[in-house]
N, C-alpha and C positions, 0 to 999 in steps of 0.2 A: 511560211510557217513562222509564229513567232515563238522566241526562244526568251524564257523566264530566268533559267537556272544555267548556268556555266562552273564547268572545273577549268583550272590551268592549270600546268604543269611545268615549273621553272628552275632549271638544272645550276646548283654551287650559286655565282654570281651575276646570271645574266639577269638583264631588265626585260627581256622578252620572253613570254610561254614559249616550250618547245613544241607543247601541246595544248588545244583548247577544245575543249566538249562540250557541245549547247545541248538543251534539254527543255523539251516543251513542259516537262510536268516531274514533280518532285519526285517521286516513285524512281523514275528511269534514274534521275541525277544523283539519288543516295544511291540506288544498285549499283551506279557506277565507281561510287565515292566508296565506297567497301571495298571493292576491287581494289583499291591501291595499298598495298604492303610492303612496301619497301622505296630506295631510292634509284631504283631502275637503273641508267647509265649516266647517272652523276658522277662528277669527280670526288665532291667529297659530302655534297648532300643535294637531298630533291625536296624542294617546296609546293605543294599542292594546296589550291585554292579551290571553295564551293561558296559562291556566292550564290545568294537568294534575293528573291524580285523585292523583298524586304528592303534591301543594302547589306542584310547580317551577313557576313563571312565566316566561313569556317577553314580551317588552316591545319594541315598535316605539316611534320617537317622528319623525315628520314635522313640521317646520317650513315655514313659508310661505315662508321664505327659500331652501328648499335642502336647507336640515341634515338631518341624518337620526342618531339615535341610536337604542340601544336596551341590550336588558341579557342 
């Protein structure tokens, strides 16, 4: 099966996903990109990635404080 759309999921400072979700079809990959509301079991924040077969990324960024950014 090939996979178009990916999430990752990369906790505080590390350089590697803790998590990574492939997705044949844009549909499943937003469903699953909605799913995320918060910084799960980060120290002090969780970075989430949804790149598209584009190259375009999209970027959540949950802090333990509250914050919330993205791009």
């Amino acid at each position: 099966m090939e996979y178009l759309y990916a999430i990752t999921a990369t906790y505080d400072n590390d350089s590697t996903p803790i998590w990574v979700g492939r997705y044949s079809d844009a549909l499943s990959a937003v469903n699953e990109w909605n799913k995320i509301v918060d910084w799960g079991f980060a120290d002090e924040f969780a970075t989430y990635n949804l790149s598209e077969p584009s190259g375009k990324m999209h970027t959540k960024i949950f802090y333990r404080n509250g914050n919330v950014g993205g791009k």
